[in-house]
MISE-488868 format. One line per field, with one value per residue (C-alpha): x, y, z. Coordinates in steps of 0.05 Angstrom, whole numbers, plus 32768, in hexadecimal, padded with zeros to 4 digits. Layout:
BEGIN
X = c(X | ...) .
Y = c(Y | ...) .
Z = c(Z | ...) .
REM end
This chain:
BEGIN
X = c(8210 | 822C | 8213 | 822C | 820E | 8222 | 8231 | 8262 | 8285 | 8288 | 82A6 | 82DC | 82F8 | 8303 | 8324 | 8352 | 835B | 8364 | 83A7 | 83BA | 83C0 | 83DA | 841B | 8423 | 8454 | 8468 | 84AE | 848F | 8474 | 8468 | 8461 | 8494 | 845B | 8442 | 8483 | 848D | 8459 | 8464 | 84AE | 849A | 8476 | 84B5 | 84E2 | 8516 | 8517 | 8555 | 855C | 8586 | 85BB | 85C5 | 856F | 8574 | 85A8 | 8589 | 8546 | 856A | 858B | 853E | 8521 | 855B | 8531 | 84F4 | 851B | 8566 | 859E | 8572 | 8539 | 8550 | 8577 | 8541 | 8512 | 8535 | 853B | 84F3 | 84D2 | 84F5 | 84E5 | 8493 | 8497 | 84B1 | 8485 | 844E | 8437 | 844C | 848B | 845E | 843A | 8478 | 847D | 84BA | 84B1 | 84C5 | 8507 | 850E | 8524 | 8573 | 857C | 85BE | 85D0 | 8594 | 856A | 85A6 | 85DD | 860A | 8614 | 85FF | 85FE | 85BC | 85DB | 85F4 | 85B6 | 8585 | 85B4 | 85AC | 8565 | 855C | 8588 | 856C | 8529 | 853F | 8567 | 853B | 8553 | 8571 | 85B1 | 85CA | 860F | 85F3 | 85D5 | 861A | 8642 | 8616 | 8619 | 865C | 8675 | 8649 | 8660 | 86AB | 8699 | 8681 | 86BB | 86F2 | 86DA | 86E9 | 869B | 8666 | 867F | 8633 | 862C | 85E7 | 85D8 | 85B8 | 85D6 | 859C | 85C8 | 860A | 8637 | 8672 | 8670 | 86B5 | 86C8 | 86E8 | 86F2 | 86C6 | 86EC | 86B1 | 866B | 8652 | 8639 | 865F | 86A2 | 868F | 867E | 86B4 | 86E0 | 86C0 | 86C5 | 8715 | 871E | 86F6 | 8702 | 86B0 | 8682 | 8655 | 8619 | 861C | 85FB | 8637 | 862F | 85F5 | 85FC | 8636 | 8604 | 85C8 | 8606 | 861C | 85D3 | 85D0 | 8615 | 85F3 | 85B0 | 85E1 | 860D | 85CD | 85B5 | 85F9 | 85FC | 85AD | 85C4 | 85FC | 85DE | 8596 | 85CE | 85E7 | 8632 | 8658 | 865E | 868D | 8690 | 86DE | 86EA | 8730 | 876A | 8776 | 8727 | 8741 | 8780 | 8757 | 8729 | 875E | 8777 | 8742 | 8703 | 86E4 | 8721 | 874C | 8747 | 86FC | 86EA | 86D8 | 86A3 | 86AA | 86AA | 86A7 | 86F1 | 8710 | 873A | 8707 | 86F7 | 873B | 877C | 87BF | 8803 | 8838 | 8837 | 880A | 87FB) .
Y = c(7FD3 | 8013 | 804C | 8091 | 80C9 | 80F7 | 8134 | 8108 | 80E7 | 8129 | 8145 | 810B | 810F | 815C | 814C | 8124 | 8156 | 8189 | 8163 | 814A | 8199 | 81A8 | 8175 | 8196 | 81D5 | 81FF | 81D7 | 8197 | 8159 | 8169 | 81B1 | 81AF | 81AC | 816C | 814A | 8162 | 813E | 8102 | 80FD | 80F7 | 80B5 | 808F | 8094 | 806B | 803B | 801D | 7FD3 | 7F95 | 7F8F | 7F44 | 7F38 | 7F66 | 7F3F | 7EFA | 7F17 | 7F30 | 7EEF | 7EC1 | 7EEF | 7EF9 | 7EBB | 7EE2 | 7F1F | 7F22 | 7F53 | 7F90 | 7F78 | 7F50 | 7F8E | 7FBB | 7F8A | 7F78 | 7FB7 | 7FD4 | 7F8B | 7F91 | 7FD9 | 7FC5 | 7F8E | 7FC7 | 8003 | 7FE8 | 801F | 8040 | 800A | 7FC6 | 7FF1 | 7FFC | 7FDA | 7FB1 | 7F85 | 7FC9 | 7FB8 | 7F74 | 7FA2 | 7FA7 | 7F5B | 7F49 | 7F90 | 7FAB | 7F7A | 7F4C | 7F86 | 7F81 | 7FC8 | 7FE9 | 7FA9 | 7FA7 | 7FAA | 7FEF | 800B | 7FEC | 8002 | 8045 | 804C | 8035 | 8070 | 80A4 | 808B | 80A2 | 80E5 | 8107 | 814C | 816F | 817F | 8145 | 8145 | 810C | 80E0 | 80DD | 80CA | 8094 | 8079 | 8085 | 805F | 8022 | 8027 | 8023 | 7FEA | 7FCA | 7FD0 | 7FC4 | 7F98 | 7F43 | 7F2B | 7F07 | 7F01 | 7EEE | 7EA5 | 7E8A | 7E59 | 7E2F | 7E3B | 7E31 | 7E2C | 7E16 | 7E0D | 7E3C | 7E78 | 7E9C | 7EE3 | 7F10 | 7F63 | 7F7E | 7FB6 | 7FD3 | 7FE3 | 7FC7 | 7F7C | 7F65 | 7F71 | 7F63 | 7F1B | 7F10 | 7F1F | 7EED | 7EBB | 7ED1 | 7EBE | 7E87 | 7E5E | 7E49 | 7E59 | 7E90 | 7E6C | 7E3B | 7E35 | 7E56 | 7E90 | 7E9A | 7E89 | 7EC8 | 7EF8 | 7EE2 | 7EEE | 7F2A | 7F49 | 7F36 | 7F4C | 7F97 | 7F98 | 7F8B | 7FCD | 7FFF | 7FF2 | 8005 | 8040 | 8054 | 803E | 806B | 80A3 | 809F | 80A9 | 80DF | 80C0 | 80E5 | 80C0 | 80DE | 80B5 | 80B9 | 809D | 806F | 8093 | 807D | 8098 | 80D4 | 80DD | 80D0 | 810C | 8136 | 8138 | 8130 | 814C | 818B | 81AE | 818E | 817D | 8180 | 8140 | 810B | 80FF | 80C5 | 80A3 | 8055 | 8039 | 804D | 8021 | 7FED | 8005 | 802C | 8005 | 800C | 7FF0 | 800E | 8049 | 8085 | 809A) .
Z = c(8DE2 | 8DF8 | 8DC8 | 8DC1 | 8DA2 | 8D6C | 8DA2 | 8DC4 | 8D88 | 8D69 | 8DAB | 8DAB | 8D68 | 8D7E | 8DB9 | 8D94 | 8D59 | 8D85 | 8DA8 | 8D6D | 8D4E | 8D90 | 8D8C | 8D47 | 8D3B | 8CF9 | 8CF2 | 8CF9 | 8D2E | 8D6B | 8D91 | 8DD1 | 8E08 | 8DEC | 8DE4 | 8E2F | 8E47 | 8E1D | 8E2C | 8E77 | 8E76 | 8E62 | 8E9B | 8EA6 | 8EE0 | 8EFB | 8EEC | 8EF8 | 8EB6 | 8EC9 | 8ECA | 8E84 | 8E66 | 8E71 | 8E58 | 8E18 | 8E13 | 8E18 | 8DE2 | 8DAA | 8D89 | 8D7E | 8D5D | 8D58 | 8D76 | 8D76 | 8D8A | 8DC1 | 8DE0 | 8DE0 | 8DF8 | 8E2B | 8E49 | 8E2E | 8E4D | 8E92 | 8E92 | 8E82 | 8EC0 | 8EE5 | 8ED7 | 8EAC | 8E6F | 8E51 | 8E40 | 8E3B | 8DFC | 8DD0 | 8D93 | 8D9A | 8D5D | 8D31 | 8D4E | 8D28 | 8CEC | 8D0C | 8D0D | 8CE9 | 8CDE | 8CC6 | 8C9E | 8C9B | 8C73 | 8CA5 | 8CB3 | 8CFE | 8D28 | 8D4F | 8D90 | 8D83 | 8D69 | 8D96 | 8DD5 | 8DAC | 8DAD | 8DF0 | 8E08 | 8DD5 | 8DF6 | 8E3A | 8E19 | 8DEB | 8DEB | 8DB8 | 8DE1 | 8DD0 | 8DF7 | 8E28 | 8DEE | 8DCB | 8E06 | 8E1F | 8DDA | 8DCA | 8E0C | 8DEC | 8DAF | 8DCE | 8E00 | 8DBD | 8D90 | 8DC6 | 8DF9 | 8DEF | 8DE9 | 8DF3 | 8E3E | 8E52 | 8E62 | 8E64 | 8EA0 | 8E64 | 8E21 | 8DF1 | 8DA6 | 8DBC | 8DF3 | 8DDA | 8DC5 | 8DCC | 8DCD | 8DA1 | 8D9C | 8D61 | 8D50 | 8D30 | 8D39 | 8CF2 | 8CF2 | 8CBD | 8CDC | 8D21 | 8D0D | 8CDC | 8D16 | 8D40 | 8D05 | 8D00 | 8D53 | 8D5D | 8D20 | 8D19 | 8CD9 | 8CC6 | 8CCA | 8D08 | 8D40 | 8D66 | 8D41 | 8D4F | 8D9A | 8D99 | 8D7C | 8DB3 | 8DEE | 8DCC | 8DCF | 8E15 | 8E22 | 8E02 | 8E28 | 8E68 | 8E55 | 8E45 | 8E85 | 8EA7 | 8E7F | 8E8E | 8EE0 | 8ED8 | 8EB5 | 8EEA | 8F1C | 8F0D | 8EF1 | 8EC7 | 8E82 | 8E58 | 8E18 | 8E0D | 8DC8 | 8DBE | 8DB2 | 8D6A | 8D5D | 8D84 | 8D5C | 8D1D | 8D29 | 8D38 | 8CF1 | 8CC9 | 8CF1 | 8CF5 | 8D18 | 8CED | 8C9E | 8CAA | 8C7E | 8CAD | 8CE7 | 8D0D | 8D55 | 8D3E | 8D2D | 8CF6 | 8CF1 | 8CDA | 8C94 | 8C8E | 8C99 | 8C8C | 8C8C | 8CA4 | 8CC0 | 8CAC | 8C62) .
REM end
């Protein structure tokens, strides 16, 4: 039995006071020096989108949408580089599955594609952050998916397309359910929502290529999101702030009120 006497243990704990006072500051967690130094164990690495995708796509079973994005990219990341990345909890992420504990609001492959890139852009500028997540969240809402085909389909054999038009659950599948004529609850539904997640994990890692690159990403919004903010944004009527489509919770006939 190792033993250690009460010098030494006393010693410890003061060591570990010590930096945990130190990583404190008057406005709250975390003094800059120690958030430096944290920051720079979790580098990104560049990986293969294809080998990220078909990860996401083997593990959506043990977590859903968010989960399986994440840890796809987090897993390949921990084969890659080891620690710090093999250590994070990924089963937090189970929380986004169905659009956050099943509301259907923020679907879980926008805000575990989030994280992963607020992981990797921690600053407070945030100018970066937003355009990295505003290009998913545009790829997302415009973009005909799942296009991922798995070499073995594990719920169903189809599972076709469709354009979201939004970023919340709840309309993203309804959508689906509007184009490909199948029910909420089968087994092709849930087949779309395990490609979609792959389809996501495959993105975030172009983005995080891209941006370790050096690539400009711009996140352009559409034009009607554009035209939208125009009017009623900060330079315009000032009531509104918004980058998902607006279109999805506001439409109209005709033309504008």
């Amino acid at each position: 039995m190792i033993q250690i006497n009460r010098r030494k243990a006393f010693m410890s704990f003061g060591m570990i006071g010590g930096s945990m006072f130190a990583g404190r500051s008057d406005a709250g967690f975390g003094a800059a020096t120690t958030q430096s130094s944290a920051a720079s164990l979790w580098n990104y690495k560049k990986l293969n989108p294809d080998d990220v995708a078909d990860r996401a796509y083997r593990i959506y079973p043990d977590g859903g949408c968010m989960y399986s994005v994440v840890g796809g990219v987090l897993g390949a990341l921990a084969d890659k580089v080891d620690e710090p990345f093999r250590s994070f909890p990924i089963e937090m992420m189970r929380y986004g599955d169905g659009g956050m504990g099943g509301c259907g609001s923020l679907c879980g492959v926008i805000n575990g594609g989030s994280a992963v890139i607020g992981m990797f852009h921690h600053e407070k500028p945030k100018e970066q952050r937003e355009a990295m997540i505003a290009e998913l969240v545009v790829w997302y809402e415009s973009t005909p998916l799942p296009k991922y085909e798995p070499e073995n389909p594990r719920w169903a054999d189809d599972a076709p397309s469709s354009v979201a038009g939004s970023i919340l659950c709840h309309i993203s599948t309804n959508r689906w359910f509007e184009a490909s004529g199948r029910e909420a609850f089968s087994m092709e539904k849930k087949e779309r929502c395990r490609r979609l997640a792959a389809d996501g994990a495959n993105k975030v890692v172009q983005l995080l290529n891209r941006d370790l690159d050096g690539v400009p990403i711009l996140g352009e919004l559409t034009p009607q999101v554009q035209s939208c903010i125009k009017c009623h944004g900060k330079e315009g009527m000032g009531k509104t702030m918004v980058k998902m489509s607006c279109g999805s919770c506001h439409p109209f006939e005709g033309g504008h009120p």
